[in-house]
C-alpha positions in Angstrom: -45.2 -13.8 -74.1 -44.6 -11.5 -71.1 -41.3 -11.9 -69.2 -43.6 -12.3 -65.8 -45.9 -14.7 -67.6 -45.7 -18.2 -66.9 -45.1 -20.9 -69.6 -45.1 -24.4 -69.5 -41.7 -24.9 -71.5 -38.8 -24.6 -68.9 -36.2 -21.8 -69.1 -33.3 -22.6 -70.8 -30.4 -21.5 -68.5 -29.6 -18.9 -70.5 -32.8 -17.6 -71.5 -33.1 -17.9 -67.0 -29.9 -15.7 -66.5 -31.1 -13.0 -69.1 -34.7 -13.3 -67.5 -32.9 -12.6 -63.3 -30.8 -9.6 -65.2 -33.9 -8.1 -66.6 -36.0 -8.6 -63.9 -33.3 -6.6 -61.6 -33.7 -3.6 -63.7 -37.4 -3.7 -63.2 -37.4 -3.7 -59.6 -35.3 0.2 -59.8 -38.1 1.3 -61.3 -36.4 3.6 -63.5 -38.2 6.3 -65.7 -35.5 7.2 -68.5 -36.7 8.4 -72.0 -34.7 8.0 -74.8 -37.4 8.8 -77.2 -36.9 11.8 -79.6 -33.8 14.1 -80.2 -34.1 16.8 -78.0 -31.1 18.5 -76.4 -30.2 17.9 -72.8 -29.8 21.2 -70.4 -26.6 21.8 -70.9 -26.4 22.6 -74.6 -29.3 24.9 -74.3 -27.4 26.8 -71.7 -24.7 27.4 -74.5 -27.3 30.2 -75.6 -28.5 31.6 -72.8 -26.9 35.2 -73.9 -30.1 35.3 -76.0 -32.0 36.6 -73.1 -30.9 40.5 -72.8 -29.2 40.6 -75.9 -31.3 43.4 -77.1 -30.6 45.2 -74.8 -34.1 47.8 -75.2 -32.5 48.2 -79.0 -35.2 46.2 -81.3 -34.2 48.2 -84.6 -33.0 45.7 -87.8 -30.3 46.7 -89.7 -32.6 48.0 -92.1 -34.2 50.5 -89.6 -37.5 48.1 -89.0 -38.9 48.3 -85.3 -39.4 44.2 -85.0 -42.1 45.1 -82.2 -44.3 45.3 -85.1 -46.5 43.8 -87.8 -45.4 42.7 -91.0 -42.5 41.3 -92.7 -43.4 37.9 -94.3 -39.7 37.2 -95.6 -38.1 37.9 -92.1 -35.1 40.2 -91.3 -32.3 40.6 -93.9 -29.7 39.3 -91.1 -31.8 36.5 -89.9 -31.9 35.2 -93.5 -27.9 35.4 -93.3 -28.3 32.5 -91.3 -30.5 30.5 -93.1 -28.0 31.6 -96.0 -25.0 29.9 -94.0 -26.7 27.0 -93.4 -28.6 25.9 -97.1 -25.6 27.5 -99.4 -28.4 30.0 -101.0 -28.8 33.6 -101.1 -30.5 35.6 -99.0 -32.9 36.8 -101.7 -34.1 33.1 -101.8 -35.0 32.4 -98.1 -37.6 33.3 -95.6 -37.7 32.8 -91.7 -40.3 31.6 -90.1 -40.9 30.8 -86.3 -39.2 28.3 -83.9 -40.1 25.3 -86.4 -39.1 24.4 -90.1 -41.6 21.5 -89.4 -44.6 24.3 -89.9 -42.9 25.4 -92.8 -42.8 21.7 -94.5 -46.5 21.6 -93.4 -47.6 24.8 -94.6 -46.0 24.2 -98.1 -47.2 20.5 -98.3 -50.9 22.0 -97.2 -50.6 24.7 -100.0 -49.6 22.4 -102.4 -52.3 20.2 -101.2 -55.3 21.9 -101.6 -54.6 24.6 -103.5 -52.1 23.7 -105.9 -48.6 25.4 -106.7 -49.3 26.6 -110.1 -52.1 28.3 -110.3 -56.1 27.4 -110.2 -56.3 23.7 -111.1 -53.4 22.6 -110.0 -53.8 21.8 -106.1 -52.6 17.8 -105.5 -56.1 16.7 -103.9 -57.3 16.7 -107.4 -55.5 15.0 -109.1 -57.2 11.3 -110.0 -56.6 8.4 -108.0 -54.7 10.9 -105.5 -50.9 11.8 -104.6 -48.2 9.9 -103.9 -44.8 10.5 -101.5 -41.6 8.9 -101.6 -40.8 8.4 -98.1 -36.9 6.7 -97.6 -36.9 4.8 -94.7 -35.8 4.6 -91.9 -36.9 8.0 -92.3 -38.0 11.1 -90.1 -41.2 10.0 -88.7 -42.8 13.4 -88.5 -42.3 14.1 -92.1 -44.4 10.8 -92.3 -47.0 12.1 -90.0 -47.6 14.6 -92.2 -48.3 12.5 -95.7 -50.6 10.7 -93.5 -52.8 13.6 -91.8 -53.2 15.1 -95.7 -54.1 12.1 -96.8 -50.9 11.3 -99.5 -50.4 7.9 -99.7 -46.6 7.1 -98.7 -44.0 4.7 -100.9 -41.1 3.6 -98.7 -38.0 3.0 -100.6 -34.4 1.8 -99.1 -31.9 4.2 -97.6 -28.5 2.5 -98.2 -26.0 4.0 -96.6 -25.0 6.6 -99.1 -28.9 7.8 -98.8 -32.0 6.6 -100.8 -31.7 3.7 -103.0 -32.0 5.7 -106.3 -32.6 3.2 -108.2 -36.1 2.4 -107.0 -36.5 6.1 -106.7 -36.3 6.8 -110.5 -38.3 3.7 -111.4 -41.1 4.8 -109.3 -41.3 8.3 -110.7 -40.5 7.1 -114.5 -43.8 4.5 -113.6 -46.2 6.4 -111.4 -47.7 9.8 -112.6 -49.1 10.4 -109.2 -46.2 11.4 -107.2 -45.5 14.6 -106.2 -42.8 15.0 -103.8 -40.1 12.9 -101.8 -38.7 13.8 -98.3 -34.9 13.8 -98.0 -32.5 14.5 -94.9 -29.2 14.7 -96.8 -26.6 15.1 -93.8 -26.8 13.1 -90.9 -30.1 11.2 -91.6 -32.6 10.7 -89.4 -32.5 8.4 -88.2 -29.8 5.8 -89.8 -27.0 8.9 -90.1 -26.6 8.5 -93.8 -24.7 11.4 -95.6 -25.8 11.2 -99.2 -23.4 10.9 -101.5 -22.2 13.8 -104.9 -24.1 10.8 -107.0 -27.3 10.8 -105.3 -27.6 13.9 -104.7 -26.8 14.6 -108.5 -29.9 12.1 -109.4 -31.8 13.9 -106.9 -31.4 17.5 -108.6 -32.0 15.8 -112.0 -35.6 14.2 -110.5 -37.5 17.2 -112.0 -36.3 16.1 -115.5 -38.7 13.3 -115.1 -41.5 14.2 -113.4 -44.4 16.5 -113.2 -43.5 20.2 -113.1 -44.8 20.9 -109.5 -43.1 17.7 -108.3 -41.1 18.7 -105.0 -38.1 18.0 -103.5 -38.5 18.1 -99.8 -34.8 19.0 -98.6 -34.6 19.2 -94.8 -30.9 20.0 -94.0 -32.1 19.5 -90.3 -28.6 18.8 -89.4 -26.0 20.6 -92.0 -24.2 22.1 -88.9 -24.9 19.1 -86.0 -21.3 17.3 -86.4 -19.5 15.1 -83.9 -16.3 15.1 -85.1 -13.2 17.0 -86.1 -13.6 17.2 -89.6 -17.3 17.5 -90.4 -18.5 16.1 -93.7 -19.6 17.6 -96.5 -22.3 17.6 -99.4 -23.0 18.5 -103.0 -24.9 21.5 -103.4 -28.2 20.5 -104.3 -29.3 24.1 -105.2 -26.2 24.6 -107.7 -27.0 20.8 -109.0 -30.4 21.7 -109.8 -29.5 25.3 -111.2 -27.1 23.2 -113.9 -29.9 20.5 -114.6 -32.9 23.2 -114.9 -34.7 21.3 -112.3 -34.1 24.7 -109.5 -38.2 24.7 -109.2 -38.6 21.4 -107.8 -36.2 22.2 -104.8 -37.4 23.5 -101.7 -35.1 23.5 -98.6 -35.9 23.9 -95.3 -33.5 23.9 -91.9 -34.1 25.7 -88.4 -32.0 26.7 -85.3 -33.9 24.2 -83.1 -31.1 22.1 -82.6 -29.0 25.0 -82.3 -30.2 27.7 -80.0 -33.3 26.9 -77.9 -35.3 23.9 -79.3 -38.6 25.6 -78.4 -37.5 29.3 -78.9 -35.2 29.1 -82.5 -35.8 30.4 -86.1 -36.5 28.6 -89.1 -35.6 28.8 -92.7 -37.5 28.0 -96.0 -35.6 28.7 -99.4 -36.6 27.8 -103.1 -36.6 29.9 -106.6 -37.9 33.6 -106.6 -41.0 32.6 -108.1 -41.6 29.5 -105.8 -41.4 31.7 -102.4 -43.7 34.4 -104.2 -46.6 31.7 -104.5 -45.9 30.4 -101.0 -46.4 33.8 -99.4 -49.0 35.0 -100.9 -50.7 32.5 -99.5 -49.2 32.6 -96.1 -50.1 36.0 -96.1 -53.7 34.8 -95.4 -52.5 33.0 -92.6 -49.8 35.3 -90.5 -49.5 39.1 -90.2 -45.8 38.1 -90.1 -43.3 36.2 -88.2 -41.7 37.0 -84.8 -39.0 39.5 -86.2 -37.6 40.0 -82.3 -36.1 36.1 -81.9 -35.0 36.8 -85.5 -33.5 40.2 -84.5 -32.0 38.1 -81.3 -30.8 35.2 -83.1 -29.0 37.6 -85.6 -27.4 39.8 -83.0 -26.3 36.5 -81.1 -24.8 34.9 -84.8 -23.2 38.0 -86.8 -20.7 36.2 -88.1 -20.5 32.5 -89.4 -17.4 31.9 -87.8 -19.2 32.4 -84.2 -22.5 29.8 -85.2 -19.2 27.4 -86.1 -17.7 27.7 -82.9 -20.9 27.2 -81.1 -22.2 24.1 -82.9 -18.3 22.6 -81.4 -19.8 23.3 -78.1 -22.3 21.2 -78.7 -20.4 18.2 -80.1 -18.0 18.7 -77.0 -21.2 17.7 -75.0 -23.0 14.8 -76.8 -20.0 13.8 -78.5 -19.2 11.4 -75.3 -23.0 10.2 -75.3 -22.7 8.9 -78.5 -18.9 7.5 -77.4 -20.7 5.2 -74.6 -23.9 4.2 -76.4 -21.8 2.3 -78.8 -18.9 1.5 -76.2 -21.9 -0.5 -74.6 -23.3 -2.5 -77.9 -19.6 -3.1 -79.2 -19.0 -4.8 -75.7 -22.2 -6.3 -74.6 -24.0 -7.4 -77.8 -20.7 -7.6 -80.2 -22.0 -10.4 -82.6 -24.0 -12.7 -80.4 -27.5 -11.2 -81.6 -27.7 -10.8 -85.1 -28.2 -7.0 -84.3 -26.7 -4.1 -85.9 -26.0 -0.4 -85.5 -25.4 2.5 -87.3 -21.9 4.7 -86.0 -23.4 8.1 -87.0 -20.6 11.3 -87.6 -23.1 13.6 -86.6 -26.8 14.2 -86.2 -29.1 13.0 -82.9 -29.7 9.2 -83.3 -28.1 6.0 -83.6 -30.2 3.2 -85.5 -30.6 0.0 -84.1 -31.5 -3.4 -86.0 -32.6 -6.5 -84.1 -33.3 -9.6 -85.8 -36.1 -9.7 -87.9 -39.3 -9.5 -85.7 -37.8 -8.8 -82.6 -38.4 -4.9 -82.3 -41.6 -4.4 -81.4 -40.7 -6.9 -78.2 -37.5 -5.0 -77.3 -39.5 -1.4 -77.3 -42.2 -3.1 -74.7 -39.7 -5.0 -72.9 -37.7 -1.6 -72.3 -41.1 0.1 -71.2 -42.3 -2.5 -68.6 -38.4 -2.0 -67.3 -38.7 1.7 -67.2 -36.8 2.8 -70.4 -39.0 4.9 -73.2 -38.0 4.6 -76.5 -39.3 5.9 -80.0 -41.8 3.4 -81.1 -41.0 0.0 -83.5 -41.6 1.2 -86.8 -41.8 5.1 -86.1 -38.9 5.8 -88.7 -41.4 3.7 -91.6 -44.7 4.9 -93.8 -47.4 4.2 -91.2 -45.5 3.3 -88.4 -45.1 -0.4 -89.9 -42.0 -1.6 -90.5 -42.2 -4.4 -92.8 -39.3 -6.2 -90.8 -39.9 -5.1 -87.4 -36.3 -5.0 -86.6 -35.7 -0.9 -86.8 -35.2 0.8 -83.3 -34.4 4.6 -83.2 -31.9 5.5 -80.2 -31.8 9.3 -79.1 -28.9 9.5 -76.6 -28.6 13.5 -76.3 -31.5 14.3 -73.8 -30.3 12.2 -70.5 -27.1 12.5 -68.9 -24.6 10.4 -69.6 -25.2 8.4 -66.3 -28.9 7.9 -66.7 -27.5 7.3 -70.2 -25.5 4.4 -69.0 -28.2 2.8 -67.1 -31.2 3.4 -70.0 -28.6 1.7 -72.5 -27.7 -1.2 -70.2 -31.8 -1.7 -70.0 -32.0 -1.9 -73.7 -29.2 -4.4 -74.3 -30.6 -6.8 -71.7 -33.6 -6.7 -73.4 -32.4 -7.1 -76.7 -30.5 -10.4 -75.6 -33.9 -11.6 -73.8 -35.6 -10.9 -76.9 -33.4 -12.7 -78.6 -32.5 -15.8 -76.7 -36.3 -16.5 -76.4 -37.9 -19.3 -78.9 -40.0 -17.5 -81.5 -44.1 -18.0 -81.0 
């Protein structure tokens, strides 16, 4: 029922009270969006020396002119980024453009429909179809993805030390038909889970298990995106799967989206020797080759480690408080009177958000009618349908921390409304 709807059961008083709050914040006829990650104005100013940086001098270390065609694998010194930020050698990474989003797309694609070893072999074959383990909460685009291919999607549990393994390995050990599982080891979007040394080991020894072109879909979106003082750390899935034999089934991917400019960064694909060889030769049927004068930029504006370091602290010093007053607000306003719960991420761009069972999908329109966007109930699950309806994805980093304040404020008072009314 609609909060402006009439009903012929009186309002409790205070079911009443929460109805007068909410209909207050209707009447400012706000337009905040807390929907997706993005970052707000201020941490993209952090790299506007990229602009001019070139100075007229478009020459790689190498002596390439990036004005020009060609170059699959990207610059040497772009790829020492990539390098810093998925712990693998240079001679195992590509760049790619301003998203490692195309990259998971392009290799899923390839994979796909035209297989990853050799004629025969493409996934779309393969009887009774392909199958994705898809942890969730989870990162809804990788999800969009399954879906437009046409890979049927298996959610399994994330747990707070990252995907319930257990179910992981029975599903692999019992169904032939998957290929692949999506993981975002640090920082998970969107609950914040770091995986722990013991998943992460199970993960590496997957391919042990499972078919030979099964992949590992590692997107270490966030290795560098830390909020606090000492920033946490992971096994090293590559060295893991080196030991276990399993290197073929791992393919990383990470970008500078969340880094530099969201819409103007570099991205970063790394696997085995042999692994990238298939990709490109089939990417060379797609691109003439990437654009080598961001990668020339990004390098020139990142020579050394210790500078991308320094610069990702710039970043926590901005959205560090965000994150502060989010959960300042649902300590103090919700505490334990709703049944709801929240995740306290150390890093990352989201905070998730349980209601009681059933009440999410109520809370996101409730929010909307107010004036407040969010991501929408079920986004983070397989199919948008979460089988609760009690996961809701909060993005603080995008408004300041005053609209912030007031798009938070319109959440909570509709997650008590939601709440305090009788179920249908």
């Amino acid at each position: 029922m609609s909060p402006t709807q009439s009903s012929s059961t009186p309002l409790n008083s205070q079911e009443a009270s929460l109805l007068e709050t909410y209909e207050r914040f209707k009447s400012l006829n706000l337009n905040l969006d807390i929907t997706r990650g993005k970052p707000c104005s201020d941490q993209l100013d952090l790299s506007v020396e990229l602009d001019g940086i070139l100075a007229g001098n478009y020459t790689s270390q190498q002596g390439i002119d990036c004005r020009n065609y060609g170059g699959l694998d990207g610059l040497s010194e772009a790829r020492e980024i990539g390098a810093w930020l998925l712990d693998a050698p240079t001679d195992e990474i590509i760049v790619g453009s301003n998203s490692s989003l195309t990259f998971m797309y392009q290799y899923i694609s390839q994979a796909h429909h035209h297989g990853l070893e050799g004629d025969g072999s493409a996934w779309n074959t393969l009887e009774g179809g392909v199958r994705f383990i898809c942890p969730s909460p989870g990162y809804d685009r990788h999800f969009s993805i399954c879906e437009h291919l046409g890979i049927e999607m298996v959610a399994v549990d994330m747990i707070g030390n990252g995907p319930d393994m257990d179910q992981v390995e029975a599903l692999i050990k019992n169904d032939p038909s998957i290929r692949g599982i999506w993981c975002v080891p640090k920082y998970s979007n969107p609950t914040g889970d770091i995986y722990s040394d013991e998943t992460i080991q199970r993960i590496a020894n997957l391919g042990k298990i499972t078919a030979s072109d099964f992949r590992i879909f590692w997107d270490n979106a966030y290795s560098v995106h830390d909020l606090t003082d000492q920033p946490a750390t992971i096994a090293d899935i590559r060295q893991l799967s080196l030991a276990a034999g399993t290197e073929n089934n791992l393919v990383q991917f990470a970008s500078t989206s969340k880094i530099t400019f969201a819409g103007a960064g570099i991205s970063f694909l790394s696997s085995t020797k042999s692994n990238l060889k298939t990709f490109t030769d089939h990417l060379g049927f797609r691109s003439i080759g990437p654009d080598k004068i961001n990668q020339l930029r990004h390098a020139r504006f990142f020579e050394q480690e210790s500078q991308l370091k320094s610069h990702m602290k710039k970043h926590a010093a901005i959205i560090q408080p965000k994150f502060t007053r989010v959960l300042e607000l649902l300590d103090s306003e919700l505490g334990d009177q709703t049944g709801a719960s929240w995740t306290r991420p150390a890093g990352g761009y989201f905070i998730s958000f349980n209601t009681k069972p059933g009440l999410a999908r109520e809370v996101v329109k409730l929010c909307a009618e107010a004036g407040v966007k969010l991501t929408p109930a079920g986004a983070s699950f397989p199919y948008g349908k979460d089988p609760q309806d009690c996961n809701i994805r909060l993005a603080p980093t995008l408004p300041t921390i005053d609209e912030l304040d007031q798009a938070i404020r319109v959440f909570i008072a509709c997650v008590k409304l939601a709440t305090a009314r009788p179920a249908d």
